[in-house]
C-alpha atoms as one frame of an Amber mdcrd trajectory, in Angstrom:
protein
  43.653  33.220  32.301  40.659  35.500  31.122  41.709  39.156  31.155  38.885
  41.258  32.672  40.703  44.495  32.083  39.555  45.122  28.827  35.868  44.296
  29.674  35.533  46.000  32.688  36.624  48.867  31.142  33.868  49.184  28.922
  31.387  48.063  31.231  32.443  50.931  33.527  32.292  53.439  31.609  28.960
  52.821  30.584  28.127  52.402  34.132  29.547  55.626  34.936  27.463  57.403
  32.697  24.203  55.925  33.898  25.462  57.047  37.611  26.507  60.735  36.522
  22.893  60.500  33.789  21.200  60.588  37.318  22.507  63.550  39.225  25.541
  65.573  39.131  28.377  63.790  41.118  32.018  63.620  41.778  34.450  60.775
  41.353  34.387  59.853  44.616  30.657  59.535  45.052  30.738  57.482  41.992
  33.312  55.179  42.876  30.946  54.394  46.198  28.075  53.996  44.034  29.665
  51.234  41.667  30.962  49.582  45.033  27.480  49.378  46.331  26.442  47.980
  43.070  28.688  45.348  43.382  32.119  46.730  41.533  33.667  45.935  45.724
  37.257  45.613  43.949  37.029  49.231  41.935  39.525  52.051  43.451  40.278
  55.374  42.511  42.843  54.526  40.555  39.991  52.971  38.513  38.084  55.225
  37.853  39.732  58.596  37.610  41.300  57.814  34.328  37.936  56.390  32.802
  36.342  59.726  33.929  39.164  61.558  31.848  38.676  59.691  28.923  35.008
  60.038  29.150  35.222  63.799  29.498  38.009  63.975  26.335  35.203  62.325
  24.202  32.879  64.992  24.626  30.816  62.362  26.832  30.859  63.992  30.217
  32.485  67.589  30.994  33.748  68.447  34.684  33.575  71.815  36.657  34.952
  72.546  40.068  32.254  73.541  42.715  32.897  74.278  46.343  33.092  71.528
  48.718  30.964  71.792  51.592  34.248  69.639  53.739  37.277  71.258  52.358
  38.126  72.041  48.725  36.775  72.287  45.457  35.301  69.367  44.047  35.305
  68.416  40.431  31.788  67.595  39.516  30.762  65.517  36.080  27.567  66.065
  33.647  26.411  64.492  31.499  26.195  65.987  27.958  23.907  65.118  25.344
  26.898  62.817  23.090  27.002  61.069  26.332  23.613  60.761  26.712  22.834
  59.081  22.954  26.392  57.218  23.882  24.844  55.853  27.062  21.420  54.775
  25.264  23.791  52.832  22.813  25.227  51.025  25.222  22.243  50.400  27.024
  20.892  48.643  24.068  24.425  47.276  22.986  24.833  45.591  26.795  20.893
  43.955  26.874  21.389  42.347  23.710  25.169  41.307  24.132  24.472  40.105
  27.885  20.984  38.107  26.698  23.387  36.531  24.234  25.883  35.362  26.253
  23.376  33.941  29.010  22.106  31.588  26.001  25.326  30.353  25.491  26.778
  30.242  29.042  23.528  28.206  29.859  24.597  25.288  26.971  25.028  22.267
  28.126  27.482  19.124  26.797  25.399  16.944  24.442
């Protein structure tokens, strides 16, 4: 069986940054946005942890803001590591994904 863990993984957290490279946003918020994208089976338990890791590599850093419905919030930037980070992938993903089209789209001789 093909293991998607391990792919997904780094496709969401190049996702992620894209989403939090647009606005400021919490991990809620982005969690809705990757489901509207088309991630339907991501969950919080998802994507919490990749926000962690993101924001120990200097990629992303987190403040708490005020809430306007109930408590503080913890709301992710960008920074400018994650910003050349998000570029690589950017270019890393077009030509990986244009690669593996060609191939997918083989056919038996």
């Amino acid at each position: 069986m093909f293991d998607k863990s391990q792919l997904m993984r780094g496709t969401l957290e190049g996702c992620i940054l894209k989403i939090i490279s647009l606005k400021i946003t919490y991990g809620y918020e982005i969690m809705v946005s990757l489901r509207n994208y088309g991630f339907s089976e991501i969950k919080e338990g998802t994507i919490y942890p990749l926000l962690i890791r993101l924001e120990k590599k200097n990629l992303i850093f987190g403040k708490f803001q005020p809430s306007p419905l109930g408590p503080s919030r913890k709301y992710y930037i960008i920074t400018k590591k994650g910003r050349e980070e998000l570029k690589s992938f950017e270019i890393y993903w077009n030509n990986v994904s244009s690669i593996v089209k060609k191939i997918l789209c083989l056919e038996g001789e």
